[in-house]
C-alpha positions in Angstrom: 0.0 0.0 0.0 2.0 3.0 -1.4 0.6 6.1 0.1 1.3 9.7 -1.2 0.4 13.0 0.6 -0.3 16.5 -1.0 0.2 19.6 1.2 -1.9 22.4 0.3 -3.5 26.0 1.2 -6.9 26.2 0.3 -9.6 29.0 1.2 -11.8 27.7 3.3 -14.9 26.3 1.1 -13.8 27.6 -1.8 -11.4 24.6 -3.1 -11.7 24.0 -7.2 -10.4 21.8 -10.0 -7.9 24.6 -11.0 -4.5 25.3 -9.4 -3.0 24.3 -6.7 -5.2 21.0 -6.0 -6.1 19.7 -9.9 -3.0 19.4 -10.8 -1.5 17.5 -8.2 -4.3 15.4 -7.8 -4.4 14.4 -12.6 -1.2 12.3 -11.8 -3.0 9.9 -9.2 -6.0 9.9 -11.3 -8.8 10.3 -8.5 -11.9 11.8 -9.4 -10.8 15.7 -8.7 -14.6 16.6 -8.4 -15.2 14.3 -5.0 -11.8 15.5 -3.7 -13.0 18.9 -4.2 -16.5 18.5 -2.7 -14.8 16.7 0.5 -12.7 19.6 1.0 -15.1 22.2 0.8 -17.5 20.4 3.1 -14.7 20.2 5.5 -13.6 23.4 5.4 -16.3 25.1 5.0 -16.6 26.7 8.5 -13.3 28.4 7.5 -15.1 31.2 4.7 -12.6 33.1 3.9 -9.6 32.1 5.7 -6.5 29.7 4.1 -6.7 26.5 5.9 -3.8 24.3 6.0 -4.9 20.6 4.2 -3.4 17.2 3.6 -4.8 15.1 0.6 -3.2 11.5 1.4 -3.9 9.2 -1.3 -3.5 5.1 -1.3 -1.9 4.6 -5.0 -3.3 1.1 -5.1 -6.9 1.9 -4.7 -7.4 5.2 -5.3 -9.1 6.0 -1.6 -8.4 9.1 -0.2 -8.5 11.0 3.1 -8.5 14.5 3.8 -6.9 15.6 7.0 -7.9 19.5 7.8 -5.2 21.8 9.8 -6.3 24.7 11.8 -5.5 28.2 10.6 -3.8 30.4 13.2 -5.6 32.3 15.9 -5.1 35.8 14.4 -6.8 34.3 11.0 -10.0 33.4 13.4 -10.0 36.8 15.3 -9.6 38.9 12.1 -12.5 36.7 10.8 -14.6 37.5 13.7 -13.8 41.3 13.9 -14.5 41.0 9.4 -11.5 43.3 9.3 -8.6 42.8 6.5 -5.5 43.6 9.2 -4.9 43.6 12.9 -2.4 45.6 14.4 1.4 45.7 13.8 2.7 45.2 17.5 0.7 45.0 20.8 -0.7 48.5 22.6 1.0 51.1 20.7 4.3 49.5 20.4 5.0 49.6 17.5 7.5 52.6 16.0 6.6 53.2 12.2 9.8 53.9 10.1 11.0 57.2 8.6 8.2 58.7 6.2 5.6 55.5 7.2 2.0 56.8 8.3 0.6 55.7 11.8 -2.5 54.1 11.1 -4.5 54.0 14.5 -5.9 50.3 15.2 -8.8 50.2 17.3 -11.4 47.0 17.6 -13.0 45.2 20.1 -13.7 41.0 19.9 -16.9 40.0 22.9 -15.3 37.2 25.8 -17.9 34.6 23.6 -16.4 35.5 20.5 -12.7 34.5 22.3 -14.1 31.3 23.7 -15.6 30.2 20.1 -11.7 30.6 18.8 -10.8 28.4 21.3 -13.4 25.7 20.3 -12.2 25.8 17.3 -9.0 25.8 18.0 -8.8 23.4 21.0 -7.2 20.3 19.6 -4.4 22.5 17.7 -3.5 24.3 20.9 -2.6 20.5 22.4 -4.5 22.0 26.1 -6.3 19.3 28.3 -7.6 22.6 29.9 -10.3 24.5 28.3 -9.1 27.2 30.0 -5.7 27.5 29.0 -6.8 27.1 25.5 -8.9 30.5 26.0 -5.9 32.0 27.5 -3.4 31.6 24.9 -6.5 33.5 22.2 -6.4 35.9 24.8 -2.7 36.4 24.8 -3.1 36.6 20.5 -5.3 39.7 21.1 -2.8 41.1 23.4 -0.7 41.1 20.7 -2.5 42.3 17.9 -3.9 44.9 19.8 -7.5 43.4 20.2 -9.9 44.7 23.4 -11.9 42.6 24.6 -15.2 43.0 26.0 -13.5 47.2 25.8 -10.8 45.8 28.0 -7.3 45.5 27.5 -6.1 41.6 27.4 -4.5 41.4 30.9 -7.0 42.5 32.2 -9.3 40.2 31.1 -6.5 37.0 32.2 -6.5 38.6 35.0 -10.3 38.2 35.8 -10.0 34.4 34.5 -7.4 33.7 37.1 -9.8 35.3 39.8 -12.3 32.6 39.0 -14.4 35.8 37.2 -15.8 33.4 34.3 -15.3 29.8 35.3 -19.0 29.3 34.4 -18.2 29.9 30.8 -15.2 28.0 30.7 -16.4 24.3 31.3 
């Protein structure tokens, strides 16, 4: 049983025939159409965001499975807050060179929108602990800026450490 595996970025849901995945997949003759379907049905939770996905094939009789990777946590924010970029640096620290413009990022994600990141993301982040999984979305924001609930980010690890929102975190 000789196996091959394709490596590809797809947008979520929005796989085709045409370039990168066709290709690959006209050497192992498979029918390209139910590959496609499969990967759009698998990915299609991820609208709009480049998912990471591995097409491994059995050469002998044609099966394949589809294995879907988990796009990275500032993908998933930006998604939620629908905006294009999220800030440079964390909190104003970042120092724009000679002759750049400052462009002022401020947006705010809601605790249940940080919570359904880390759903999503819960098996990626390798956590036993629900709530460390929430944590380390919390620490992305911190980075890129993000409020949460109109609160800075430490604040809002600080409250989980307190116990503040254990009822949401089972």
């Amino acid at each position: 049983m000789a196996k091959t595996t394709i490596k590809l970025l797809v947008s979520g849901g929005k796989a085709s025939a045409g370039p990168p995945l066709g290709p690959s997949l006209a050497p192992m003759k498979l029918n390209i159409a139910d590959v496609v379907a499969k990967i759009n049905e698998m990915t299609k939770d991820f609208s709009g965001i480049d998912v990471p996905v591995e097409v491994i094939i059995d050469k002998d009789t044609k099966e394949f499975e589809i294995k879907i990777g988990s796009p990275p946590i500032a993908s998933l924010i930006k998604k939620e807050l629908k905006v294009e970029k999220l800030a440079r640096a964390a909190w104003g620290t970042y120092t724009p060179k000679e002759g750049e413009k400052v462009v002022e990022f401020h947006e705010d994600i809601s605790f249940d929108q940080v919570v359904k990141i880390a759903k999503s993301k819960e098996v990626a982040l390798m956590t036993h602990i629900f709530k460390n999984a929430v944590k380390e979305v919390i620490g992305t924001c911190l980075s890129c800026g993000v409020t949460i609930n109109g609160k800075n980010p430490k604040e809002i690890l600080r409250e989980i450490n307190a116990g503040n929102f254990d009822d949401q975190l089972k």
